[in-house]
Backbone atoms as SQL, in Angstrom:
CREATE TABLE atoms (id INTEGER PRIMARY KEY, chain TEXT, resi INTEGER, resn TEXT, atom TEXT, x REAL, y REAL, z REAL);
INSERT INTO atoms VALUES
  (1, 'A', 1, 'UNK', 'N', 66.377, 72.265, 122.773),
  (2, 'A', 1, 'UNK', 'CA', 67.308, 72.887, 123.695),
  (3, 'A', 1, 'UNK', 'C', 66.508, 73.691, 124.736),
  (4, 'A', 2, 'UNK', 'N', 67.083, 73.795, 125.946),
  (5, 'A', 2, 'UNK', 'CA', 66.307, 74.259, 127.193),
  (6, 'A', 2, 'UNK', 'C', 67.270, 75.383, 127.187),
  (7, 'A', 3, 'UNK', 'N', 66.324, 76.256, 128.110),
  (8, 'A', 3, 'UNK', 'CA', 66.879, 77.878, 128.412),
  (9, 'A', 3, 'UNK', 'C', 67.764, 77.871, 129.442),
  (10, 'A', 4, 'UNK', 'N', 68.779, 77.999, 129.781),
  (11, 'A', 4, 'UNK', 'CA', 69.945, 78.323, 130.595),
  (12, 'A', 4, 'UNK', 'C', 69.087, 78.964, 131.807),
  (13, 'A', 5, 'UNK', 'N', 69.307, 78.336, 133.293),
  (14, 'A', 5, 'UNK', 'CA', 68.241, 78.983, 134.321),
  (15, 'A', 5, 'UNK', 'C', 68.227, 80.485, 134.908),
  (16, 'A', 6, 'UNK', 'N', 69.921, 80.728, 134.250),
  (17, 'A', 6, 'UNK', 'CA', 69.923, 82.271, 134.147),
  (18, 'A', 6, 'UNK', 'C', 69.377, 83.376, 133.504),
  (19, 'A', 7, 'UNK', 'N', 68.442, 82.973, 132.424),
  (20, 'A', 7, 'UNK', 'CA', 67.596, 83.473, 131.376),
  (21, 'A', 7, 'UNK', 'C', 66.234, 83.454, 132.214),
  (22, 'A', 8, 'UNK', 'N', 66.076, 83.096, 133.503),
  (23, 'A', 8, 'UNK', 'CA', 64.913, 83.281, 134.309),
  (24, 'A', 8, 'UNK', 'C', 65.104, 84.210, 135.475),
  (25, 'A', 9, 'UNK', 'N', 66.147, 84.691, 135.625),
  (26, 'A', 9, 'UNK', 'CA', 66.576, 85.450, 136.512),
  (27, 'A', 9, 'UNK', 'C', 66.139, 87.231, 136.573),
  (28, 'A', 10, 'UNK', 'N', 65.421, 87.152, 137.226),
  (29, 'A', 10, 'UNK', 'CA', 65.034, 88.227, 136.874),
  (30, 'A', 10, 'UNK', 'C', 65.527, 90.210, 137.207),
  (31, 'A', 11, 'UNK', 'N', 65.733, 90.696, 136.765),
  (32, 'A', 11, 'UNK', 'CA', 66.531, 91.681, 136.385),
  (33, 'A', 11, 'UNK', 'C', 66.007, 92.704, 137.603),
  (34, 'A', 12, 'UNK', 'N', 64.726, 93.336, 137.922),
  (35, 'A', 12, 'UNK', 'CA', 64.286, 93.811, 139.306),
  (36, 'A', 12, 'UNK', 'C', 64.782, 93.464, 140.423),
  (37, 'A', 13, 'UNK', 'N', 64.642, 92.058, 140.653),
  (38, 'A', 13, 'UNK', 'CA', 64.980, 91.173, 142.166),
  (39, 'A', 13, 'UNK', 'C', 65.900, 90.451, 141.822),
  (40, 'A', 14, 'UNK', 'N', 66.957, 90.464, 141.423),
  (41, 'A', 14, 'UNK', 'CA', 68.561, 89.819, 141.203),
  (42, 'A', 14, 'UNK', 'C', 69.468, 91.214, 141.282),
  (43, 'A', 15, 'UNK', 'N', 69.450, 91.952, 141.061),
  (44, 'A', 15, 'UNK', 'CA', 70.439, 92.733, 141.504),
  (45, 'A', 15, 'UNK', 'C', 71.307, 93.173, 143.256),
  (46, 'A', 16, 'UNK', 'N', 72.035, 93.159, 143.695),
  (47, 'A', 16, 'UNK', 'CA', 72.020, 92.851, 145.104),
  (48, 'A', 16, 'UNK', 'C', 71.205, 93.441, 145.823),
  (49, 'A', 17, 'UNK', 'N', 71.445, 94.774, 145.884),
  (50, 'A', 17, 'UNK', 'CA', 70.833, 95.081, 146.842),
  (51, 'A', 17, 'UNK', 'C', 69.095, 95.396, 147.064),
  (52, 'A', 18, 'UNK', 'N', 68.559, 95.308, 146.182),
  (53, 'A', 18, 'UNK', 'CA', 67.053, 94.988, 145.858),
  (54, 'A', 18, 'UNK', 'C', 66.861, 93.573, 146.390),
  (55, 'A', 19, 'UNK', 'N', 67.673, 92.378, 145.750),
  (56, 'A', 19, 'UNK', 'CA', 67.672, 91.411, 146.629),
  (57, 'A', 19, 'UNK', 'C', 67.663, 91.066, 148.146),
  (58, 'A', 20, 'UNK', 'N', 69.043, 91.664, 148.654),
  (59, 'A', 20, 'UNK', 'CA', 68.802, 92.213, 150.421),
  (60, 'A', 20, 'UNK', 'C', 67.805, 92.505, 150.446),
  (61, 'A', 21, 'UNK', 'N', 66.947, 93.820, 150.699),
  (62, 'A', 21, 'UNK', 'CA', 65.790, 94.191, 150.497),
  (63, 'A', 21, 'UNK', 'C', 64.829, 93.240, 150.854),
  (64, 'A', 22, 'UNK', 'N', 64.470, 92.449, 149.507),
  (65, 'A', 22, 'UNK', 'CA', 63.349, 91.618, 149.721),
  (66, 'A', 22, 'UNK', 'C', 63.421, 90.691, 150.730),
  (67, 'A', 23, 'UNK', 'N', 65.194, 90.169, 150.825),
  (68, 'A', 23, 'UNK', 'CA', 65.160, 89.003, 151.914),
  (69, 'A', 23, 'UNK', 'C', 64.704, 89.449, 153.217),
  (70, 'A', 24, 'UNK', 'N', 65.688, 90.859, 153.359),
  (71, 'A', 24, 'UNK', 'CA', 65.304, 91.233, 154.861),
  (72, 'A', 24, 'UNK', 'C', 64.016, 91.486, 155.720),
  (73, 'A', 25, 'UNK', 'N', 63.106, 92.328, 153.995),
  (74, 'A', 25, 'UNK', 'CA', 61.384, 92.332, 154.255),
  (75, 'A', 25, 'UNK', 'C', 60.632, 90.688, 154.494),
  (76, 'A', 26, 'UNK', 'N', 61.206, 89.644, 153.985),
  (77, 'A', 26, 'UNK', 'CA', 60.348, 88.797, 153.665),
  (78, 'A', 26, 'UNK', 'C', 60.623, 88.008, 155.427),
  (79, 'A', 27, 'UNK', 'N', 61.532, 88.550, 155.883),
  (80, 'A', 27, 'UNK', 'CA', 61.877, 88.107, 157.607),
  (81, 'A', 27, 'UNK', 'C', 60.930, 88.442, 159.019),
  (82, 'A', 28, 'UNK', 'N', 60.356, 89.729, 158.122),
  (83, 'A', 28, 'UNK', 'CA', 59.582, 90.555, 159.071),
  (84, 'A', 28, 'UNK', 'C', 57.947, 90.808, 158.202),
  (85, 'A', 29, 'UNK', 'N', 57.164, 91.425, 159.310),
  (86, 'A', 29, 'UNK', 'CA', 56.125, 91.929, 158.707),
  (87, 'A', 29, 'UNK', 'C', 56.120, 93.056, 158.018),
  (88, 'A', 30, 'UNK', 'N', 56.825, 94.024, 158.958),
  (89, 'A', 30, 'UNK', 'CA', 57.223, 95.210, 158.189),
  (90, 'A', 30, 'UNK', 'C', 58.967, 95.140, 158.467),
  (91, 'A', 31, 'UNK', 'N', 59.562, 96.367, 157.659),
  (92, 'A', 31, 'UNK', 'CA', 61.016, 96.378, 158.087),
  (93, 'A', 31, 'UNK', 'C', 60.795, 98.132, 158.088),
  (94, 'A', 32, 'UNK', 'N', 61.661, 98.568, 159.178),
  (95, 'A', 32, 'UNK', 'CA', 61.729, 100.197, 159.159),
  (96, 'A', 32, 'UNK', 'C', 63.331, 100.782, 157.977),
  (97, 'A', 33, 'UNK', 'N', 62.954, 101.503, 157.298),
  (98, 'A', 33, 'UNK', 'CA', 63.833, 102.261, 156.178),
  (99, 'A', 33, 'UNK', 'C', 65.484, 101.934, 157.056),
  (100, 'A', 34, 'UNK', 'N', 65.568, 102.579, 157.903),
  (101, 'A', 34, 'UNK', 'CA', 67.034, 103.027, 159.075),
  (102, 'A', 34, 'UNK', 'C', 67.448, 101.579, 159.092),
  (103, 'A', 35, 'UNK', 'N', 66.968, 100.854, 159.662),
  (104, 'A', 35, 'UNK', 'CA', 67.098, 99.247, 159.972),
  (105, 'A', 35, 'UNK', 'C', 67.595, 98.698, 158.549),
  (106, 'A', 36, 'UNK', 'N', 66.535, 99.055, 157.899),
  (107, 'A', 36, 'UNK', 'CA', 67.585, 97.899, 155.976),
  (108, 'A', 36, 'UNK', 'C', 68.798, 98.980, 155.909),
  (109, 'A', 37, 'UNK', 'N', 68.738, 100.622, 155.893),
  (110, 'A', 37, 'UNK', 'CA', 69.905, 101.239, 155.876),
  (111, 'A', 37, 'UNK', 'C', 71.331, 100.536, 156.184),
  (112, 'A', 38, 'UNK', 'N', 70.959, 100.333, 157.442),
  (113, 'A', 38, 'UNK', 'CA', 72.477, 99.738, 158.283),
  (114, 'A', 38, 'UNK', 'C', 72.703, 98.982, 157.930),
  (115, 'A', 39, 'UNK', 'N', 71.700, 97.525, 157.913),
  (116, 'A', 39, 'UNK', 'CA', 71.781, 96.123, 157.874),
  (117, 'A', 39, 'UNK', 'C', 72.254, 96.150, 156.726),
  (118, 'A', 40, 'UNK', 'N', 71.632, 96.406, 155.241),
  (119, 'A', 40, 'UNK', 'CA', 72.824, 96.136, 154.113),
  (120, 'A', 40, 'UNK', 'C', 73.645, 97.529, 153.750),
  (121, 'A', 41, 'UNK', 'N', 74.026, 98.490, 154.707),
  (122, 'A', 41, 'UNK', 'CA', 75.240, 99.234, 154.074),
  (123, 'A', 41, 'UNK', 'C', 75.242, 100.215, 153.305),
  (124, 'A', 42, 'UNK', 'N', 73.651, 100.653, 153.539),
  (125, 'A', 42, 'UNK', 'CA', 73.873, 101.941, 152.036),
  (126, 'A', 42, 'UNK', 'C', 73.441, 103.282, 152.913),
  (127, 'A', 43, 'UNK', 'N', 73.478, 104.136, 151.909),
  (128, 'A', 43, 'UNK', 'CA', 73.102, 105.622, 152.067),
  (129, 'A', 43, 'UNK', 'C', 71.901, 105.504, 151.867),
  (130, 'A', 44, 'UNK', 'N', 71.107, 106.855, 152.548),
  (131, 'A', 44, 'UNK', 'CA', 69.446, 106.644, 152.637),
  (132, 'A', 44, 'UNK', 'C', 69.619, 106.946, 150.915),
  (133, 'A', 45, 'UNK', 'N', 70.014, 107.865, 150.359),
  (134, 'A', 45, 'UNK', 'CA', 69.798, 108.067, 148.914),
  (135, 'A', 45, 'UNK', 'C', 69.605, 106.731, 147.990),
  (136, 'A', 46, 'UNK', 'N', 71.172, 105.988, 148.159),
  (137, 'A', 46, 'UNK', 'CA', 71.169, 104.802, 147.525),
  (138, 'A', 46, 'UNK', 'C', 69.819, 103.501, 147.464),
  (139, 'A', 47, 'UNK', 'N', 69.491, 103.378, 149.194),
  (140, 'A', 47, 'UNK', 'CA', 68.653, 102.808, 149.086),
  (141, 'A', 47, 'UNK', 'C', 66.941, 103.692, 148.928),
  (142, 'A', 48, 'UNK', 'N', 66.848, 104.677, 149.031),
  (143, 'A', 48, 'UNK', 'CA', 65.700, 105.279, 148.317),
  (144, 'A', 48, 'UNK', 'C', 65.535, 104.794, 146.911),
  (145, 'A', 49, 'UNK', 'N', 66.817, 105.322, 145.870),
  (146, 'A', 49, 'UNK', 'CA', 66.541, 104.516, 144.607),
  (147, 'A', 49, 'UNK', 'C', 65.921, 103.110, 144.619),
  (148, 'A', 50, 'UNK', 'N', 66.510, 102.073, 145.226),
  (149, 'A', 50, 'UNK', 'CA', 66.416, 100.505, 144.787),
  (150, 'A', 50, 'UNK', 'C', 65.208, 100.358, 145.372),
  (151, 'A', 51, 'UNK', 'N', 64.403, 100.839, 146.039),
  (152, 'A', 51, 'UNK', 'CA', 63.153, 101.012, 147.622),
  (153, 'A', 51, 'UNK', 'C', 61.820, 101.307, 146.094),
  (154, 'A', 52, 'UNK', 'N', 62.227, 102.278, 145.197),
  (155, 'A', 52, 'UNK', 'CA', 61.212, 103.183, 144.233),
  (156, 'A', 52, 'UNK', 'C', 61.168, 101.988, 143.201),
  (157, 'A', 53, 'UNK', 'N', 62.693, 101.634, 142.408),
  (158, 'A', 53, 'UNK', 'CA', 62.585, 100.342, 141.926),
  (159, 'A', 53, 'UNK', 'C', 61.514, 99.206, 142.138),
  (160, 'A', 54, 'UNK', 'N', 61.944, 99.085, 143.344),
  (161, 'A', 54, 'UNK', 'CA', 60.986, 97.611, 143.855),
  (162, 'A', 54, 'UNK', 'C', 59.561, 97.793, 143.914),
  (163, 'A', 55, 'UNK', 'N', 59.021, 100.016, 144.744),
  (164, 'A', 55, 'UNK', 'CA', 57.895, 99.496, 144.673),
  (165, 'A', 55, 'UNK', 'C', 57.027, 99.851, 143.298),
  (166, 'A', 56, 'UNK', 'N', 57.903, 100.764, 142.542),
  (167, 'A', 56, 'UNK', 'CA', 57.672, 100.812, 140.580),
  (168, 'A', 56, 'UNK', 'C', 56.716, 99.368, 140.018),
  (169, 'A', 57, 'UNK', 'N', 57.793, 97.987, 141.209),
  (170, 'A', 57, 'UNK', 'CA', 57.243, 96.846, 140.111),
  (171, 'A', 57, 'UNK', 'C', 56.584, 96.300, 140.612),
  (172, 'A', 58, 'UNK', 'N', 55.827, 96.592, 141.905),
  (173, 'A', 58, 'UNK', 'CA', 54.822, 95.855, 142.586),
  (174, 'A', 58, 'UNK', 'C', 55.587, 95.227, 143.734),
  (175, 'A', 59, 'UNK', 'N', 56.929, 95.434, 144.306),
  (176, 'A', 59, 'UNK', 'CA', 57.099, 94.038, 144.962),
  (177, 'A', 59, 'UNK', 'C', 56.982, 94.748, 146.445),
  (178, 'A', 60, 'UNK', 'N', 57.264, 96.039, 146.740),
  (179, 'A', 60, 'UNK', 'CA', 56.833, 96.902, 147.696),
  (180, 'A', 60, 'UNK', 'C', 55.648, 97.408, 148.429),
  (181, 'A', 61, 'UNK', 'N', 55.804, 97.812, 149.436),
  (182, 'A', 61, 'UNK', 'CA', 54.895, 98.964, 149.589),
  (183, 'A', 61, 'UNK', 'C', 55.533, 100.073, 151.070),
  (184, 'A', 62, 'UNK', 'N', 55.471, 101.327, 150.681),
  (185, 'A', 62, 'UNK', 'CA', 56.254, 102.203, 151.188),
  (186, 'A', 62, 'UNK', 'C', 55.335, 103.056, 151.800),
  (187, 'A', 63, 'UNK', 'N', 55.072, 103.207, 153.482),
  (188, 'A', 63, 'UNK', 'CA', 54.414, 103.851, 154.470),
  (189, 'A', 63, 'UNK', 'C', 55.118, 104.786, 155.492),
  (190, 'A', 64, 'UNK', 'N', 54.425, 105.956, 155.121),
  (191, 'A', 64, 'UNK', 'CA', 55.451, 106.953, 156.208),
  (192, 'A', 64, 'UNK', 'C', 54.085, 107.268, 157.048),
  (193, 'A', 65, 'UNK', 'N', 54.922, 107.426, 158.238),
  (194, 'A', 65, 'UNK', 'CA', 54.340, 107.571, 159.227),
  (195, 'A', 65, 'UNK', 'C', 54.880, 108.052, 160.522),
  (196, 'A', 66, 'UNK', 'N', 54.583, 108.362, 161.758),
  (197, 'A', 66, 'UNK', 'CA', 55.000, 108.678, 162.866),
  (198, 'A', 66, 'UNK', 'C', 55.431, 107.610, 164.004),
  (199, 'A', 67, 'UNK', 'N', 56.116, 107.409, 164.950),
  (200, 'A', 67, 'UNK', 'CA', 55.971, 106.301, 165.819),
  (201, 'A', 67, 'UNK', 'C', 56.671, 107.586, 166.903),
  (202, 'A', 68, 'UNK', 'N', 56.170, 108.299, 168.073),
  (203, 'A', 68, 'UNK', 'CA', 55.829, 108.711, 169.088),
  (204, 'A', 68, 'UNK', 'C', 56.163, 110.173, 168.241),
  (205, 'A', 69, 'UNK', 'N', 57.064, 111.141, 168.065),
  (206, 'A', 69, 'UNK', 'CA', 57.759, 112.233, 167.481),
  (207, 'A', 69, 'UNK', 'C', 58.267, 111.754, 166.214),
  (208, 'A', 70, 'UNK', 'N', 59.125, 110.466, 166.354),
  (209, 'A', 70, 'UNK', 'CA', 59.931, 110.414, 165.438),
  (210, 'A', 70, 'UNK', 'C', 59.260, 109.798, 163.722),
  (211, 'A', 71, 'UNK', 'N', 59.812, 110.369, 163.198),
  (212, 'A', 71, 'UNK', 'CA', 59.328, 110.209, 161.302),
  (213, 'A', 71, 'UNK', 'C', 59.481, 109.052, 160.794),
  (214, 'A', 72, 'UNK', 'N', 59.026, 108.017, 160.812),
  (215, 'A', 72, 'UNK', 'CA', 59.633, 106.606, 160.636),
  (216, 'A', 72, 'UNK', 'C', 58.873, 106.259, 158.704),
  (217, 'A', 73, 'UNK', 'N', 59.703, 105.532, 157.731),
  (218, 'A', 73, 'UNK', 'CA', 59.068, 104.720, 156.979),
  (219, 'A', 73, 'UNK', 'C', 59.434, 103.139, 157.223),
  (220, 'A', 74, 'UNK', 'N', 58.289, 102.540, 156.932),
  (221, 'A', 74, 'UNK', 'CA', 57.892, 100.756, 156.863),
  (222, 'A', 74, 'UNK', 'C', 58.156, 100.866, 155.112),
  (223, 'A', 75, 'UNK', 'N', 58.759, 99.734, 155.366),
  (224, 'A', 75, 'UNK', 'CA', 58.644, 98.555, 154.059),
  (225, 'A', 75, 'UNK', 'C', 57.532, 97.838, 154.479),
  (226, 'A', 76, 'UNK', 'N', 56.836, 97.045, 153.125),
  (227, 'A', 76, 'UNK', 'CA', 56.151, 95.754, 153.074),
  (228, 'A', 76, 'UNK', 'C', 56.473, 95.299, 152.290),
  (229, 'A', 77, 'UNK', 'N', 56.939, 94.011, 152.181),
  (230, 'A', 77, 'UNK', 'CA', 56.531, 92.447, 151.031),
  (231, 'A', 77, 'UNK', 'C', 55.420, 92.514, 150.501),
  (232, 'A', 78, 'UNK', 'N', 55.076, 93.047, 149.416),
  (233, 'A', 78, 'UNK', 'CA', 53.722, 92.533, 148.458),
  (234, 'A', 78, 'UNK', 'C', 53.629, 91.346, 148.598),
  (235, 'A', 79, 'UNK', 'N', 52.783, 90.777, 148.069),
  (236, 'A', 79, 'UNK', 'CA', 52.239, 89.327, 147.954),
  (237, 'A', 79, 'UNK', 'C', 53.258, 89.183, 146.743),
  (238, 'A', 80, 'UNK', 'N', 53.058, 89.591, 145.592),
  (239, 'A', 80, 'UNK', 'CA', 53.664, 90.031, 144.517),
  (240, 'A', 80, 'UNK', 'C', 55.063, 89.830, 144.591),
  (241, 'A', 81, 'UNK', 'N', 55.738, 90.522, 145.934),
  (242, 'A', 81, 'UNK', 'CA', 57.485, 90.411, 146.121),
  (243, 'A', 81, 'UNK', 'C', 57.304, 89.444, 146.537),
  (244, 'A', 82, 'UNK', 'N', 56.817, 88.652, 147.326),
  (245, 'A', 82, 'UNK', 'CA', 57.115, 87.287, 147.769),
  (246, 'A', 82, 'UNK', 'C', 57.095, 86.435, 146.855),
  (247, 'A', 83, 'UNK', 'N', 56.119, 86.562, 146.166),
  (248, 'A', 83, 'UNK', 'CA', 56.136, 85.471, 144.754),
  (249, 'A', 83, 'UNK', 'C', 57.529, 85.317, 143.548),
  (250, 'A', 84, 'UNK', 'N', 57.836, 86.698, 143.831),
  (251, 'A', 84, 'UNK', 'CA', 59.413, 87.210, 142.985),
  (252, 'A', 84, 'UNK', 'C', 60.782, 86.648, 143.478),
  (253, 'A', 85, 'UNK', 'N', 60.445, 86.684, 145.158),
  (254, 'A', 85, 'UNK', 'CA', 61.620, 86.557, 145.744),
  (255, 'A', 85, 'UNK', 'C', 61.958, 85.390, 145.726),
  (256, 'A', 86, 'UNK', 'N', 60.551, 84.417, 146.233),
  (257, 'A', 86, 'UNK', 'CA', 60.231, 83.022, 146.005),
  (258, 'A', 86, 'UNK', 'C', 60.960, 81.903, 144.371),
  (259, 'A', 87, 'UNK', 'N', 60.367, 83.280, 143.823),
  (260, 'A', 87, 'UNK', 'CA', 60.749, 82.457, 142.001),
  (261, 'A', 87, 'UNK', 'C', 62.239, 82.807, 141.784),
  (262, 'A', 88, 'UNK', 'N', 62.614, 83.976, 142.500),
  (263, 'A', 88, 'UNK', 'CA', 64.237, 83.861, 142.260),
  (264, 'A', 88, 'UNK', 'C', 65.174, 83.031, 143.304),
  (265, 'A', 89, 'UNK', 'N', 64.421, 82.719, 143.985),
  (266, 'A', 89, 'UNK', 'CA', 65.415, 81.558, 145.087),
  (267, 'A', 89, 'UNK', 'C', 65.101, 80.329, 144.355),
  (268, 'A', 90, 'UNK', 'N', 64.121, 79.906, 143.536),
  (269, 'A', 90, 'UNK', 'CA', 63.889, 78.649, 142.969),
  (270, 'A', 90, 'UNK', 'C', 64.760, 78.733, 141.841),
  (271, 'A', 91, 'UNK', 'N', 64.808, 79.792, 141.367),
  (272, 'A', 91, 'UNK', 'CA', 65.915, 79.632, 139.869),
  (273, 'A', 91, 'UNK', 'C', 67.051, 79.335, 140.047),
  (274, 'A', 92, 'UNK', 'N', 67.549, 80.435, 141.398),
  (275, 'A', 92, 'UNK', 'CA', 69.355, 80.004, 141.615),
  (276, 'A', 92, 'UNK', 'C', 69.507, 78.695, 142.351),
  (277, 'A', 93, 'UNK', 'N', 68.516, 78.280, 142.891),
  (278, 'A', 93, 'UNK', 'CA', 68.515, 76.456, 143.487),
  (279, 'A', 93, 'UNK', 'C', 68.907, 75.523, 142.104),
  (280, 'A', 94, 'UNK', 'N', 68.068, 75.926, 141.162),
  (281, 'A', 94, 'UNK', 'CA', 67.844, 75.266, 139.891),
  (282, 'A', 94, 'UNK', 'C', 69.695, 75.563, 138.974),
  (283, 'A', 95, 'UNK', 'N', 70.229, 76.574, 138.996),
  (284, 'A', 95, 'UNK', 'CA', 71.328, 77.119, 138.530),
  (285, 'A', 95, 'UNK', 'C', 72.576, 76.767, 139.621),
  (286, 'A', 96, 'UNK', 'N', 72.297, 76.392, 140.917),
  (287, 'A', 96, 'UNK', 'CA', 73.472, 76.264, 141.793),
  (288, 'A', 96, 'UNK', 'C', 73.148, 74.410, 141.767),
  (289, 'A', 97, 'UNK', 'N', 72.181, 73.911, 141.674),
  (290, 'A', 97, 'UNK', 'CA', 71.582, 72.601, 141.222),
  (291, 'A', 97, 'UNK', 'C', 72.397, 72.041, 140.021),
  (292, 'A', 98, 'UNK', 'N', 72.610, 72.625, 139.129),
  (293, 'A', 98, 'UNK', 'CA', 72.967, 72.533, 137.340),
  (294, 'A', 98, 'UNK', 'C', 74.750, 73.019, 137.566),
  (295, 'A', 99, 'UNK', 'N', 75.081, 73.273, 138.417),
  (296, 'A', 99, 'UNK', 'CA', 76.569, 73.476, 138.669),
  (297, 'A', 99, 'UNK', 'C', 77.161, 72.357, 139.517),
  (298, 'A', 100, 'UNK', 'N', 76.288, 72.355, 140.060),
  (299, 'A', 100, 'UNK', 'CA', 77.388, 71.016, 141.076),
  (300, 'A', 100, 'UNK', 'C', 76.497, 70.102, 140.988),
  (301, 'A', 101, 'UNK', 'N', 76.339, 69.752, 139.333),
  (302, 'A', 101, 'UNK', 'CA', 75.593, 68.504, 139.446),
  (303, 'A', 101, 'UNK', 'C', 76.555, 67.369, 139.228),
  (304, 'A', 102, 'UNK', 'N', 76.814, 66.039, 139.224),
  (305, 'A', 102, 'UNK', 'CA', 77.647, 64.965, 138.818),
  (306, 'A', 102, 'UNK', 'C', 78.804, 65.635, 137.631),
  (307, 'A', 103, 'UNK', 'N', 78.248, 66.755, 136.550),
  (308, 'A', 103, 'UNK', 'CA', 79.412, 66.584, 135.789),
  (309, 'A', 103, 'UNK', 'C', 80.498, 68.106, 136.129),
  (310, 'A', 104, 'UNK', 'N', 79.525, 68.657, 137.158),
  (311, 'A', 104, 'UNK', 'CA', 79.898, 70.026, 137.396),
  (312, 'A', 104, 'UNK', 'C', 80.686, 70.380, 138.674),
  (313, 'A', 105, 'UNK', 'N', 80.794, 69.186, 139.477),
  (314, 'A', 105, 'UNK', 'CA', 81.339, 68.990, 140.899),
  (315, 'A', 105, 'UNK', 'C', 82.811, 69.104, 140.994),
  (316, 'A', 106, 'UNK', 'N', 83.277, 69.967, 141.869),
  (317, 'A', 106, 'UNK', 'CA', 84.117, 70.498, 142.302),
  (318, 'A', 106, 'UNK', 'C', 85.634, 70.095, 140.881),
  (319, 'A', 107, 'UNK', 'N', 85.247, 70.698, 139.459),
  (320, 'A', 107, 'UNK', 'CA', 86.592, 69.928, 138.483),
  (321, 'A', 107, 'UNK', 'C', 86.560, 68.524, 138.379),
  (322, 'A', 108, 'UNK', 'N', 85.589, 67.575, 139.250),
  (323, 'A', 108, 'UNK', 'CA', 85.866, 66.242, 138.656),
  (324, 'A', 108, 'UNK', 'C', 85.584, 65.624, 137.522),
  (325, 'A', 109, 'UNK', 'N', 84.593, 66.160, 136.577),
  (326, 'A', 109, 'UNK', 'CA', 85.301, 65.817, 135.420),
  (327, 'A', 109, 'UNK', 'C', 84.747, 66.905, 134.607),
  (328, 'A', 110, 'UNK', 'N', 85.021, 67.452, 133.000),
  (329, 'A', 110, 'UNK', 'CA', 84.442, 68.395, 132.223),
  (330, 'A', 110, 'UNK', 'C', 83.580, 68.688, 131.891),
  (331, 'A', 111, 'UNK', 'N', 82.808, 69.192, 131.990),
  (332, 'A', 111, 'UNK', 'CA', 81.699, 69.334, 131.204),
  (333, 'A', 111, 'UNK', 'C', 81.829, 69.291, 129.666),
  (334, 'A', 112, 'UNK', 'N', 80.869, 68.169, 129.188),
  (335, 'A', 112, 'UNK', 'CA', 80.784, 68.627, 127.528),
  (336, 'A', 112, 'UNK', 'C', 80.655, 70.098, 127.239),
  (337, 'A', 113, 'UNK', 'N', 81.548, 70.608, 126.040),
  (338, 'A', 113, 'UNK', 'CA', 81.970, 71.932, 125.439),
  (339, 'A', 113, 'UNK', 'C', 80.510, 72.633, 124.658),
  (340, 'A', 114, 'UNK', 'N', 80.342, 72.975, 124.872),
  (341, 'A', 114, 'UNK', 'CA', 78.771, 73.463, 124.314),
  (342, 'A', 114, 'UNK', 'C', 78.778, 73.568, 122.986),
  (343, 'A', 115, 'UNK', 'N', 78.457, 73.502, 122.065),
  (344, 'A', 115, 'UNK', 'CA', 78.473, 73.289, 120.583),
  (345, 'A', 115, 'UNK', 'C', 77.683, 74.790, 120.092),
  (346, 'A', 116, 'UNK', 'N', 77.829, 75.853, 119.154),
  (347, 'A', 116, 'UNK', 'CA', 77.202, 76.231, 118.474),
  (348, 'A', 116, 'UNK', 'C', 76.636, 75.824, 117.741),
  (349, 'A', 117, 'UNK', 'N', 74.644, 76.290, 117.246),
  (350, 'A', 117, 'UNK', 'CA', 73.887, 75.769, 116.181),
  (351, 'A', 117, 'UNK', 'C', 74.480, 75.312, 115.196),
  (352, 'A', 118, 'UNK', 'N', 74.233, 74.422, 114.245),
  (353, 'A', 118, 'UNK', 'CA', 75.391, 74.305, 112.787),
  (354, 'A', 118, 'UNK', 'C', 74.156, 74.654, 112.016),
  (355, 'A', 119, 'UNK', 'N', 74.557, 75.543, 111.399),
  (356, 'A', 119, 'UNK', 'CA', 73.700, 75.921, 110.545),
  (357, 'A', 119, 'UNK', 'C', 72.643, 74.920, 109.450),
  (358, 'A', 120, 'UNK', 'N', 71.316, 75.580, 109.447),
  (359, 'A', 120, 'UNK', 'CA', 70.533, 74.584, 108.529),
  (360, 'A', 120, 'UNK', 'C', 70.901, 74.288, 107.088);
């Protein structure tokens, strides 16, 4: 028996808005803090948390700095987040793949009922 492709999904970079995140970094070289703010919808607080998350697991990197007066922080894509973001777009290909495959397409026909182990 094979592992369900949701059992590869990984728990850091599958949650939404960590997800946003990586997509929006992986668009740019850098992304400025204010800019992911707006673009996905959160409070600087909210996304401070998921920002510490990401760079906790390597997939970040978080630069403060100046740009003329004003206080600006950059995001970066680790090599690391790209490889994450990369392996979680291949899983849900693989899981949205395994749903609308021939037996999974739009109700046309059932899927076999999954059987529990029968005991040895």
């Amino acid at each position: 028996m094979t592992e369900h492709p949701t059992s590869s999904l990984d728990d850091v970079v599958h949650q939404r808005v960590r997800l946003g995140i990586l997509a929006v970094a992986k668009e740019a070289r850098r992304v400025e803090f204010t800019f992911l703010r707006s673009t996905l919808g959160l409070t600087a607080g909210n996304l401070s948390q998921h920002l510490g998350v990401l760079e906790k697991a390597g997939l970040v990197t978080i630069d403060k700095g100046y740009e003329g007066k004003r206080a600006r922080t950059w995001i970066h894509l680790t090599k690391a987040g790209k490889q994450a973001l990369h392996d979680e777009i291949a899983t849900l290909k693989t899981l949205i793949h395994q749903l609308e495959g021939p037996e999974g397409r739009h109700g046309e026909s059932d899927p076999p009922a999954a059987a529990a182990p029968t005991p040895a």
